[in-house]
C-alpha positions in Angstrom: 113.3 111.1 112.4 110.7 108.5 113.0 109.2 107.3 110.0 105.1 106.8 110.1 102.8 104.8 108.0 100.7 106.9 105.8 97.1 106.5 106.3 94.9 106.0 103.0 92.3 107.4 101.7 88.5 105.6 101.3 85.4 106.0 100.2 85.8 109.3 98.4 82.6 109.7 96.5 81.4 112.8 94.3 78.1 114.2 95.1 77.0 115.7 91.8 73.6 117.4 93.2 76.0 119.8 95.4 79.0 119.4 94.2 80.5 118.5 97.4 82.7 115.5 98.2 83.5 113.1 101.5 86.7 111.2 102.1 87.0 108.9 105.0 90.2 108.0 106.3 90.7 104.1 106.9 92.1 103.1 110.5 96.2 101.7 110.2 96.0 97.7 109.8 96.5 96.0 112.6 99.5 93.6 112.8 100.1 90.2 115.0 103.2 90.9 117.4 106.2 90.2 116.3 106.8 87.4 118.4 103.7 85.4 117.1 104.9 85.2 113.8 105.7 81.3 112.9 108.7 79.7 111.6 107.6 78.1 108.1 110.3 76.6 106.5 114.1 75.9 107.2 117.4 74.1 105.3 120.7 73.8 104.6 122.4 75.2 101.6 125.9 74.5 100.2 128.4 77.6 100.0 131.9 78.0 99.8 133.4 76.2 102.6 130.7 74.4 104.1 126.8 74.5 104.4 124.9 77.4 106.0 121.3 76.8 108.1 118.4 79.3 106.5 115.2 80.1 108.5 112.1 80.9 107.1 108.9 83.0 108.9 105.8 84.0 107.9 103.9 83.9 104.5 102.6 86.4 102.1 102.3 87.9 98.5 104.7 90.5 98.8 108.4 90.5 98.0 110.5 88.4 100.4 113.1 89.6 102.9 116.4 88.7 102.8 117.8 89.5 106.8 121.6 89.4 107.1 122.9 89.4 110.4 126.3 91.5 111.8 129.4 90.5 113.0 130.7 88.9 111.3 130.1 85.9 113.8 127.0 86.8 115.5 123.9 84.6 114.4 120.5 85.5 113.1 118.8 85.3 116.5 119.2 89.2 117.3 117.7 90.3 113.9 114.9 87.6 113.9 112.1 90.3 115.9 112.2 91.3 112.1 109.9 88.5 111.3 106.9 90.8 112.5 107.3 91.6 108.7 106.2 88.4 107.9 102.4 88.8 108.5 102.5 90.4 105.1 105.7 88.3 103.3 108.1 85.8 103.6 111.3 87.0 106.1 114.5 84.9 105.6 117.6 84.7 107.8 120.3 82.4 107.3 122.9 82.1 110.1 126.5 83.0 108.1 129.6 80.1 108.2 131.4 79.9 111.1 128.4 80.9 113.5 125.0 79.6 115.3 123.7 76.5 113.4 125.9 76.6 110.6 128.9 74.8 109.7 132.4 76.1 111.8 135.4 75.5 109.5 138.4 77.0 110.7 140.7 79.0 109.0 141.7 82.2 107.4 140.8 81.4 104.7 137.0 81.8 105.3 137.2 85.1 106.3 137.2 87.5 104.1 134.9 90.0 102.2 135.3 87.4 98.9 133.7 84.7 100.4 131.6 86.0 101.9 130.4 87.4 99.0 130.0 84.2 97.4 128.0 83.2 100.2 125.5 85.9 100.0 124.7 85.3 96.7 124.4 81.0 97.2 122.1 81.5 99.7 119.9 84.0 97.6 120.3 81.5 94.5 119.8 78.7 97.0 116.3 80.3 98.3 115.0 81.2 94.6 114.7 84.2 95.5 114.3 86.1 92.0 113.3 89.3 93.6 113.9 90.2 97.4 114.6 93.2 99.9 117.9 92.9 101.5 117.9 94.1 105.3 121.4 93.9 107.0 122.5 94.5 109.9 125.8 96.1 110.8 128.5 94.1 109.1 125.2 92.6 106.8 125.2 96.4 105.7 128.8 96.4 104.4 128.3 93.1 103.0 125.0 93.9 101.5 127.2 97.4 100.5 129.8 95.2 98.1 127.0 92.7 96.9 124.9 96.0 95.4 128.0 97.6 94.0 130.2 94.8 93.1 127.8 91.4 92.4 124.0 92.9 90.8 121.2 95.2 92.1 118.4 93.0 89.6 115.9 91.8 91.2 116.7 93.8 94.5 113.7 95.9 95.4 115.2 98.0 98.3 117.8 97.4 100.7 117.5 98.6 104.6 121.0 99.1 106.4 120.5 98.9 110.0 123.9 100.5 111.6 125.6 100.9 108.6 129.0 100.9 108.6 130.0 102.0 105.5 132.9 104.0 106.1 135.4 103.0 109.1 136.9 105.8 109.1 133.6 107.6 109.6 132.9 104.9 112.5 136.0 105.5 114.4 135.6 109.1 114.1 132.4 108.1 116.0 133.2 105.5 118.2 136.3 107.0 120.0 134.8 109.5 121.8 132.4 106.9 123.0 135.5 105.3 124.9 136.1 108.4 126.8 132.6 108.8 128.0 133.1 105.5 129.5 134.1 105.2 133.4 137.8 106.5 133.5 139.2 102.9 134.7 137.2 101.4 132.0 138.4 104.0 129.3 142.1 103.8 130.5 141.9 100.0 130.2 140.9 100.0 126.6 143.7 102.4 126.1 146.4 100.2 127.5 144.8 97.2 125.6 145.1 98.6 122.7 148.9 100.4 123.4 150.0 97.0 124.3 148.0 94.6 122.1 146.9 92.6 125.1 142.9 92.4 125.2 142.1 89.7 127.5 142.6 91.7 130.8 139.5 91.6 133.2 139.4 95.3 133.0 139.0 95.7 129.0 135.9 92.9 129.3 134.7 95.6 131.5 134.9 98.0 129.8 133.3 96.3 126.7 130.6 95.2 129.0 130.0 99.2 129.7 130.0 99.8 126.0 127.4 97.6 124.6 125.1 98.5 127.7 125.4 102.1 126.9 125.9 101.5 122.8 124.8 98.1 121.5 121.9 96.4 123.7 120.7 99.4 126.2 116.6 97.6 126.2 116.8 94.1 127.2 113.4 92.9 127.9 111.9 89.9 129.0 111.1 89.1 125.9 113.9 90.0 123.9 116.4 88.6 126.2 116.2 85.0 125.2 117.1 86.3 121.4 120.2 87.9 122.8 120.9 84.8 124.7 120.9 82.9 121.7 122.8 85.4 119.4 125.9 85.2 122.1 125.9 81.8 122.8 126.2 81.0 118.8 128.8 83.7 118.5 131.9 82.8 115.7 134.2 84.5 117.6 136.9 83.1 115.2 135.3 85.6 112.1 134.6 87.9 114.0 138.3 88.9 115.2 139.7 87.8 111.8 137.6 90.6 110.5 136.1 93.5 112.8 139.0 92.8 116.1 138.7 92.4 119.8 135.5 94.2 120.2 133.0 96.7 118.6 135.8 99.7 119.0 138.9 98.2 119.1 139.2 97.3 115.0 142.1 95.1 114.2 140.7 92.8 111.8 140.4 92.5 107.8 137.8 94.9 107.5 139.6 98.2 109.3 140.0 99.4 105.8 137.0 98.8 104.5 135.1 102.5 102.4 132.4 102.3 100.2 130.9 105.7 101.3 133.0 107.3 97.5 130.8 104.6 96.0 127.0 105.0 97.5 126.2 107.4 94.3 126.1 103.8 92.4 123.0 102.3 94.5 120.2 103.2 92.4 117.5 100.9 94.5 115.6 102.7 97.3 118.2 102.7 100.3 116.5 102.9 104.3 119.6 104.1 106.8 118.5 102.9 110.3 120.2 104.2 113.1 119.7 104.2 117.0 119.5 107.3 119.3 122.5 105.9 121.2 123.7 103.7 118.2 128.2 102.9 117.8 126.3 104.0 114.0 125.3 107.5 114.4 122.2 109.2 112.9 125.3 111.7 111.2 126.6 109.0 109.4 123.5 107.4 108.4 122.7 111.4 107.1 125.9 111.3 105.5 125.7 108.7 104.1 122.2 109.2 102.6 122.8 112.2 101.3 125.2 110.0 98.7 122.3 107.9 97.7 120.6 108.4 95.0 117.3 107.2 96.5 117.3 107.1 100.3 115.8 107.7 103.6 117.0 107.9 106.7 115.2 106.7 110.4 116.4 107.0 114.0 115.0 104.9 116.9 114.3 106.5 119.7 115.9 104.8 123.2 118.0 102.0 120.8 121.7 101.2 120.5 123.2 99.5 118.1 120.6 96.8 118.0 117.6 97.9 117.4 115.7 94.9 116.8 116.9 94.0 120.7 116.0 96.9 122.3 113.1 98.7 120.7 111.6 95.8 118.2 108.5 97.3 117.3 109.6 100.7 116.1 112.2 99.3 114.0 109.8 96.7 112.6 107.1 99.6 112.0 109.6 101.6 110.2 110.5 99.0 107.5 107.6 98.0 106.8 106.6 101.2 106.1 109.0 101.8 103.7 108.6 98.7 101.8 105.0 99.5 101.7 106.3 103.0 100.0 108.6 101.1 97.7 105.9 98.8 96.6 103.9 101.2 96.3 105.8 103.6 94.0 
C-alpha cells in the first residue's frame, strides 16, 4: 500500500444558537522539491579504521535523520533525494569507510558487521545526535537491524528500512526466481558463474546489467541520473564482495548468514518496511517481516526497484515523512 498524509482538521467552531458545528479541512503543506534542498553542513569524523565524510541538508525543529546507505560499498549519493525531508529537519548521510569520500583502508579486517557497528554509533556520537530517526537502506537496514537489537534503541524515535534485508534466507528465496526470469543466456551465465566460481565473464556482467534494470534502478531520470552516477563511481567494491559477493544475487560474502527476522519482536520503536513494486526486497518480506514487529508499517512504491529514492524519489520521500509526522505526532 501507499501511505498518504492525513489531512487536519481546522477551524471547528461550536455554534451554540443552533447547535450545529463547521469543520474546514486545511489544504496538505506544500514542500520545496527535493532537489532544492541545500547542503548545510559537512565533516570528517574519526571511527575505527580511518575517518568517514558526513553530509548535512536542510534545517528544522524536528528530530534529525540519520540516512545509512547500502552496500556495503555504495556511497550516500543514491539515498541523498531523501533530503526533501529536510525542509522540516535536519537529514544526515555519512558515506561508510572504504567508499565515496571517505577514507579506503584495505583489508579484511574492516569488513565485518563489528565494525561496522562501531562505526554507526561514532558517527551518531560524532553528530550529537541525542535523539534521531534512523533510515537505512538495504545493507543500512541490516546494520541499522544489529545497532537496535544489539547497541541501544534510546534516543531512536523510529527507524525506516528501505529494502530490508533482514533475513537472507528469505532474500534468496526471493531473488532466485528473479535469475530465471532473466534472458535464458543471461540466466545460464549466472549459473555457470556461480557452478564454477568464476564471475568476471562478459556474460555474467550482462546478466547483472539485466538485473538491476529490471530489479534495482528501473527509473533513471534526468534528474536522478547524476546521483546514480556518483553512487557507482564512489563504489568500495572491496566491502562490498567481502560482505554481500559478486553481485546483488550471487551472495558469497560475510553476510550470507546473516538472520535477525527470530529477533524483530525486540524493536519496540515504530518500524516503516519500504519496499518497491519490482524491488530484489519484496513487499512479502517486508509483510513478513512486519508482522514480527511490535510497532510497524509497511509501504510499497509503485514502478520502483530496489532503489527507490533513484527511481520514484518523491513517493518514497512523501511516505516517510508521513510517518515521522505520525510518530511525532503520537
Amino acid at each position: 500500500m501507499i501511505i498518504t498524509r492525513r489531512s487536519a482538521l481546522l477551524g471547528a467552531a461550536a455554534l451554540a444558537a443552533c447547535g450545529q458545528q463547521s469543520q474546514t479541512k486545511a489544504a496538505p503543506a506544500a514542500h520545496p522539491g527535493w532537489s532544492s534542498i541545500p547542503q548545510t553542513g559537512t565533516g570528517r569524523i574519526s571511527v575505527p579504521g580511518g575517518t568517514v565524510v558526513w553530509r548535512r541538508f536542510g534545517a528544522g525543529s524536528k528530530t534529525p535523520v540519520l540516512a545509512a546507505h547500502g552496500g556495503p560499498g555504495f556511497p550516500s549519493d543514491y539515498i541523498e533525494p531523501l533530503k526533501g525531508l529536510g525542509d522540516e529537519r535536519p537529514v544526515y548521510f555519512w558515506d561508510q569507510l572504504g567508499c565515496g569520500r571517505s577514507d579506503k583502508p584495505s583489508g579484511a579486517q574492516y569488513w565485518t558487521r563489528a565494525r561496522f557497528l562501531d562505526e554507526l554509533a561514532a558517527v551518531r556520537a560524532g553528530l550529537e545526535l541525542a535523539e534521531m530517526h534512523y533510515y537505512g537502506s538495504s545493507w543500512g537496514t541490516m546494520l541499522g537491524a544489529d545497532y537496535l537489537l544489539d547497541r541501544t534503541q534510546e534516543g531512536v524515535k523510529s527507524a525506516t528500512f528501505d529494502g530490508p534485508v533482514l533475513s537472507i534466507r528469505r532474500y534468496l528465496a526471493d531473488t532466485r526466481p528473479m535469475i530465471d526470469q532473466l534472458t535464458p543466456e543471461h540466466a545460464a551465465a549466472v549459473h555457470e558463474a556461480e557452478r564454477t566460481g568464476h564471475f568476471d565473464a562478459p556474460a555474467y556482467a550482462a546478466a547483472n546489467e539485466e538485473f538491476t534494470a529490471l530489479h534495482v534502478t528501473r527509473n533513471l531520470t534526468p534528474e536522478t541520473q547524476p546521483y546514480w552516477d556518483r553512487t557507482n563511481a564512489g563504489a568500495g567494491m572491496e566491502s562490498y564482495i567481502a560482505m554481500d559477493g559478486q553481485s546483488e544475487f550471487s551472495i558469497t560474502g560475510n553476510l550470507q548468514n546473516y538472520e535477525r527476522e527470530a529477533d524483530l519482536n525486540r524493536i519496540t520503536i515504530p518500524l516503516l518496511y519500504i519496499s518497491g513494486e519490482f524491488d530484489t526486497c519484496t513487499e512479502g518480506a517486508s509483510r513478513e517481516y512486519a508482522s514480527k514487529s511490535p510497532h510497524a508499517e509497511v509501504a510499497v512504491i509503485a514502478g520502483a526497484g530496489h532503489c527507490k529514492l533513484i527511481d520514484q524519489p518523491e513517493a518514497t520521500i512523501a511516505v516517510t515523512r508521513a510517518f515521522l509526522d505520525r510518530v511525532e505526532a503520537a
